[in-house]
N, C-alpha and C positions, 0 to 999 in steps of 0.2 A: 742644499740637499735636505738639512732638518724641515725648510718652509716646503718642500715640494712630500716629505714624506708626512708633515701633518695636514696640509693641503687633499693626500692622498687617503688619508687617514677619515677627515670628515666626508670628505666625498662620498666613500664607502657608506659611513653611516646614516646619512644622510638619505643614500639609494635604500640600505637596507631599511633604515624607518618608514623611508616610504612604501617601502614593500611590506612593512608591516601593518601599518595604519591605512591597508586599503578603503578607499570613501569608494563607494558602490554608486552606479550612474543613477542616478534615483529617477532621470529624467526618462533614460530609453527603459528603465525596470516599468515609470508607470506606464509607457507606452504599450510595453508587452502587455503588461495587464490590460488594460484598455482595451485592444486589440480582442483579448482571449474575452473580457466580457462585452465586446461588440456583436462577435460573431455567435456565442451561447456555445462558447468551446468550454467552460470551465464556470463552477462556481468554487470557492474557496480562500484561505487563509492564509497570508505569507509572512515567516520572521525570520528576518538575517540578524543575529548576534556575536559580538565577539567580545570576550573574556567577560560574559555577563551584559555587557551592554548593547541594549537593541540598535540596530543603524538604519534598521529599513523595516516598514511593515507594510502590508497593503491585503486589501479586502475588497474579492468583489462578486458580487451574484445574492441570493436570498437565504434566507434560514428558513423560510417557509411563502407558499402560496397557494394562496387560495381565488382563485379566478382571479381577478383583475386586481383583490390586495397582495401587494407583497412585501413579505418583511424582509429589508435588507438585512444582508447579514454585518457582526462590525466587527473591532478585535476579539470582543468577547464573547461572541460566538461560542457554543463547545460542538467538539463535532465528535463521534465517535472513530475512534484511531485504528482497529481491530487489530492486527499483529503485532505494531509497534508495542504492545501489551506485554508481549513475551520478553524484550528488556528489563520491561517492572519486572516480571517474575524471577525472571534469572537473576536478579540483582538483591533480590530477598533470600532467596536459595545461597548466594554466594554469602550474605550475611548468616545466615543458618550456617553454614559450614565454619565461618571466621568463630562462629559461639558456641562451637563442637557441638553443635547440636544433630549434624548430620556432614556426612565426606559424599565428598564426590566417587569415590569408588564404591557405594554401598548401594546394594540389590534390589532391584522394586519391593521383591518379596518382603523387605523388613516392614511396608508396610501396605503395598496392597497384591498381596498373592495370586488372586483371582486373574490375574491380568497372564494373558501366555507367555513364555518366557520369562516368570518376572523373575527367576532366581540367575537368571544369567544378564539382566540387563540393569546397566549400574547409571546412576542420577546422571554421570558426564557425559555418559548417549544419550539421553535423553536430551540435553541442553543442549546437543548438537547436532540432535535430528539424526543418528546412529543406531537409534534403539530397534527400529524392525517393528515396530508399533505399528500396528495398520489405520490409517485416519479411518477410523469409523466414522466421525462427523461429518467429513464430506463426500462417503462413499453413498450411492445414491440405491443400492440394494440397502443399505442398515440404515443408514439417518433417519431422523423424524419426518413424516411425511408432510407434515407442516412447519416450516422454519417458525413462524410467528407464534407459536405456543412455548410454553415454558418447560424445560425441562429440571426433574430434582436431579441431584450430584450423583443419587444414589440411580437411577436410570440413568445418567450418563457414563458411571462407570461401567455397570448392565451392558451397555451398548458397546464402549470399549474394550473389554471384558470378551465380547461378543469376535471378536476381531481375530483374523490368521493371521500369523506375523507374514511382514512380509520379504523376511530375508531374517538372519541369524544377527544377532547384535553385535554391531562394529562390523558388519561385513561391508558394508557401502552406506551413502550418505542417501536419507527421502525425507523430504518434510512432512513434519507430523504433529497438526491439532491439538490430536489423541492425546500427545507425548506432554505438551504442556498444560493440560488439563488436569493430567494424574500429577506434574505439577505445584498446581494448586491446591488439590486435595491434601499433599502430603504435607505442603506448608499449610493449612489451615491443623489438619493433626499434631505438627510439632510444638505451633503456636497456641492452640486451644481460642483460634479466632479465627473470625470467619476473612475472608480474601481481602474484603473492602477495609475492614478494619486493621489488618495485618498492614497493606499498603498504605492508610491513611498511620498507622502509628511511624511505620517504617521508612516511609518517603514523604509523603507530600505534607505533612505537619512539619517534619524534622526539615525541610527546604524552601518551605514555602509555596508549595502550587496549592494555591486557591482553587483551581479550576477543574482540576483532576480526582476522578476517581471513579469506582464500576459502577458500570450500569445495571440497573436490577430491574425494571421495568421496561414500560413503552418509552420514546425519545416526548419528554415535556418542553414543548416549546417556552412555557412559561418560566424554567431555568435556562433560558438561554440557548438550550440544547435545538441541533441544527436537524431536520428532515433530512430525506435523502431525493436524489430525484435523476432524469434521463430528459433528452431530448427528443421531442416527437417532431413527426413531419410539420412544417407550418413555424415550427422555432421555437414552438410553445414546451413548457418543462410539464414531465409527468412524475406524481410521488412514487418511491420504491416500493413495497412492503416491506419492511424493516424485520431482519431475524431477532428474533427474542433473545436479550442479550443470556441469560441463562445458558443458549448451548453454545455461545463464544468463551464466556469465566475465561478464567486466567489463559486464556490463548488468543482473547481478541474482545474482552468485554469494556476496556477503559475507554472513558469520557475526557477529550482535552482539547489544550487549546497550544496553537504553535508556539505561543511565548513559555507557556510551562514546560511544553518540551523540551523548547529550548536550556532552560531552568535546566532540567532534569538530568540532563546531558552532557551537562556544564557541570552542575554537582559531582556526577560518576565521574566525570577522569577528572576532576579536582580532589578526588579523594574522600567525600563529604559523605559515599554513600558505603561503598567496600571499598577494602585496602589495596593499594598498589599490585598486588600478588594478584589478587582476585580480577582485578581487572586485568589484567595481563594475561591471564587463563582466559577471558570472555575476550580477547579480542587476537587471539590464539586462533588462526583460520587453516580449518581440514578440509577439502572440498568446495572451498569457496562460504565454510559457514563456521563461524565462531560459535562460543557458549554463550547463544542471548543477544549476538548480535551477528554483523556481516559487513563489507567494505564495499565502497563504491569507489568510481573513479567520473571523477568530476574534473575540466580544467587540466586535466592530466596530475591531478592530483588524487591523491589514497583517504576517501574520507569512511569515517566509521559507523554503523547508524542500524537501521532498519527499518523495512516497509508495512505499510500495513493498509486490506482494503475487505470491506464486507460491505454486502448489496451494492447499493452504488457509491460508495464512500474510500476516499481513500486518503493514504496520509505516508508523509515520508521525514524520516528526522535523521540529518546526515552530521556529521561531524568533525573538524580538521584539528586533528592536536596540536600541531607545529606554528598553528594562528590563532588557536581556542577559538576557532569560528564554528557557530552550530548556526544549520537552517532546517527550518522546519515549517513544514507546506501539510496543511489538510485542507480535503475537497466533501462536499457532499456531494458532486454530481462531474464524476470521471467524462469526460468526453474527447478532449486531447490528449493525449496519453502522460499521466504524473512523470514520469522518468522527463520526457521531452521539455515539460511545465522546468523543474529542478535545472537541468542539463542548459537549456535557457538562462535561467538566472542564474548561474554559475558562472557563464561564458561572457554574461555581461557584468556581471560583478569583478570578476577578473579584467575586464578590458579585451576581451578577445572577439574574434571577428562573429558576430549574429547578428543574424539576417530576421526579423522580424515576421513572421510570419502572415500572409496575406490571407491566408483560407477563403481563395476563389475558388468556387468553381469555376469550372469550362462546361459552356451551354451548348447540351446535346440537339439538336432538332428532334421533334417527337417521331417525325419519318425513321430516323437513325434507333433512335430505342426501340419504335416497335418489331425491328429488327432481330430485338432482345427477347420478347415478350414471349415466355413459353413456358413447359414442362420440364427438367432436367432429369438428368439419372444416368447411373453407371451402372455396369452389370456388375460387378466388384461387389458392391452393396445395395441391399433392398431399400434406398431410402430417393426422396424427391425431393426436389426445389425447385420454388418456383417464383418467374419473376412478373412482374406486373407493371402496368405503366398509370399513373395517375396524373396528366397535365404533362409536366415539363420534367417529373423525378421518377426514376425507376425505384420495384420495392422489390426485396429478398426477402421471401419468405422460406426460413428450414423445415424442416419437416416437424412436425406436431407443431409449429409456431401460428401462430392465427392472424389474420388478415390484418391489412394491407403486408406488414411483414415491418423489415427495416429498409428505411430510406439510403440509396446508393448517392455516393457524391462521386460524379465525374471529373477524371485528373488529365483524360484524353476521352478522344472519340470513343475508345471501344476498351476502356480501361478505368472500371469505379473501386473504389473503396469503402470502408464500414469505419468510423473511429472507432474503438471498442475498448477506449482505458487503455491497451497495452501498447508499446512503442513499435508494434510493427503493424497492429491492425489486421486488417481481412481486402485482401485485392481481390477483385473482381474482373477475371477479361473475358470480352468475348468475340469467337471468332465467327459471323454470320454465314461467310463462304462454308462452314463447314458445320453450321447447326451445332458448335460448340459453346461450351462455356468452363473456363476455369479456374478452382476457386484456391488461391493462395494465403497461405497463415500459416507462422511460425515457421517460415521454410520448408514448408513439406505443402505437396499444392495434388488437387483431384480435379481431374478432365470431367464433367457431365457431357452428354450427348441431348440435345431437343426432341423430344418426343414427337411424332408426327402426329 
């Protein structure tokens, strides 16, 4: 009995270490990649780490190009992260509170008044997206009419400032820019430093990330830092205009790299950045959004993290405490959807069933598309779309959008889609018997009619 319950004994442990010491397929992970940079679904940066130590990296697509040169991109790439930003902030705020230097129950108004509501709305809505702050910054009546010029702090709060709430503080959950902007304003006043320096004093000295910190300028290739770019018809990449990192500041202006993230992530719930309290408040979920951060479910696991995407750039840093596994994926050129890129590598990291993706199309005949080829419009709203045929691909063009439009990829005969960065994308179907066309996103979908 003692030989079969210590027999039973190692078994167990034996099962449990190896469920802890997962080794990740490294072979079907490079495949995925391979795959995503065959077809020009994706450019970007990938780290799987656990308790600190990297298990998997892999890199593929350019950091820039220029006609026929192109600079691969490599681990050390920087790319800009844009939302995953608001962790750094929230996690300097939570240090500002641990040094009494400010509570989370304490009023805009103590330091910037000008803002509407600001006597009723306290730093803990702010942190969680609760405040009623109206995104000025991406509301397309107030924002700069040029993203690529630079804005001072003192015009963005002007434009802030400028904003109707848009609900009573703590009455419901809306993301808000705005909210972590005034943010960073407040910790730049408590501090008597400016954002960059507050964050290099506060995190990336005190843990090590080389790689990380705001961006104040244009993206310099010559540090490393990564371009942004899209897919044009032909397979050929086109550069983004890049928003001036100026009106992202502390709500989307950080420079980094997947391994510092990882870094950074692994600091915070090891305790290295704020205390155990403070972290337990930021990962505190009202609505689906913590203070600074948010949950995912990966693997049918709960990881903790947050996303982050501007122009064509995006980045996601997730994180499992029960494994101390952190992953962290940045892109400069979104075209498979990031969620689907992560959700992938997850599923094979785990051992779970993924099916590799093919990204065939199915070849229309030109007879069959010009079938397509017309005017659309609903009487519902004054607007048009139109499709067009060039060769073998049909093009959507929206309305005020300019020629040829965006290229449709066929999934059936009479059924295309758009990749467009998000995991559900833009369907396209159309019905010829009936001179329809209609157009599907986000779940909610609108009938066009063909113009005669």
């Amino acid at each position: 009995m003692e030989i079969k319950n210590l027999f039973a004994a190692l078994l167990t442990l034996a099962l449990f270490t190896a469920g802890y010491a997962q080794t990740p397929d490294k072979a079907k992970l490079d495949q995925f990649f391979d795959r995503l940079a065959e077809k020009n679904k994706a450019m970007g940066s990938l780290t799987i780490a656990k308790g600190g130590n990297v298990l998997y990296t892999r890199v593929i697509g350019y950091s820039r190009i220029n006609g026929t040169e192109k600079k691969p991109l490599t681990a050390a790439s920087r790319f800009r992260i844009g939302s995953i930003t608001k962790m750094f902030t929230a996690t300097m705020i939570f240090q500002l509170v641990e040094e009494k230097k400010l509570r989370l129950t304490d009023t805009l108004d103590r330091f910037l008044p000008q803002v509407s509501n600001a006597q009723k709305i306290t730093i803990a809505q702010i942190l969680g997206h609760r405040s009623g702050i109206h995104d000025s910054l991406v509301d397309r009546n107030l924002r700069p009419s040029s993203k690529t010029d630079p804005m001072t702090k003192d015009e963005m709060l002007a434009l802030i400032a400028k904003g109707t709430p848009d609900f009573e503080p703590d009455a419901k959950y809306s993301y808000s820019n705005s909210g972590y902007v005034l943010l960073g304003l407040i910790l730049e006043k408590l501090t008597g430093k400016s954002y960059g320096e507050a964050l290099k004093e506060r995190i990336t000295s005190r843990i090590g990330l080389n790689d990380t910190y705001i961006a104040t300028g244009s993206i310099d290739v010559n540090k490393n830092e990564s371009l942004t770019y899209f897919i044009v018809p032909g397979g050929d990449w086109k550069q983004v205009p890049e928003t001036h990192p100026s009106i992202l500041f502390s709500a989307g202006a950080i420079v980094s790299t997947p391994n510092d993230l990882a870094k950074f992530i692994q600091a915070l719930f090891d305790g290295k950045l704020v205390a155990k309290e403070s972290l337990d408040q930021m990962k505190t979920m009202r609505d689906g959004e913590g203070l600074g951060m948010v949950t995912f479910a990966f693997a049918g696991k709960t990881f903790y993290g947050h996303t982050g995407g501007a122009d064509n750039y995006g980045a996601w840093l997730a994180y499992l405490p029960e494994e101390k596994l952190a992953v962290a994926y940045t892109t400069n050129a979104k075209v498979y959807p990031v969620r689907d890129i992560m959700s992938g590598t997850m599923d094979i990291y785990y051992n779970k069933p993924f099916q590799i993706p093919t990204f065939e199309s199915i070849a229309v005949s030109p007879q069959v598309l010009d079938k397509y080829v017309g005017v659309y419009s609903n009487s519902e709203a004054p607007v048009k779309f139109t499709i067009t045929r060039d060769g073998a691909t049909l093009f959507f063009q929206p309305p005020g959008g300019s020629a040829p439009g965006v290229p449709l990829e066929a999934t059936a005969l009479d059924k295309f889609k758009i990749d467009n960065g998000t995991p559900a994308g833009i369907v396209i179907e159309f019905d010829a018997a009936k001179n329809q066309m209609t157009i599907k996103r986000g779940g909610g979908e609108r009938v066009l009619t063909k113009e005669k």
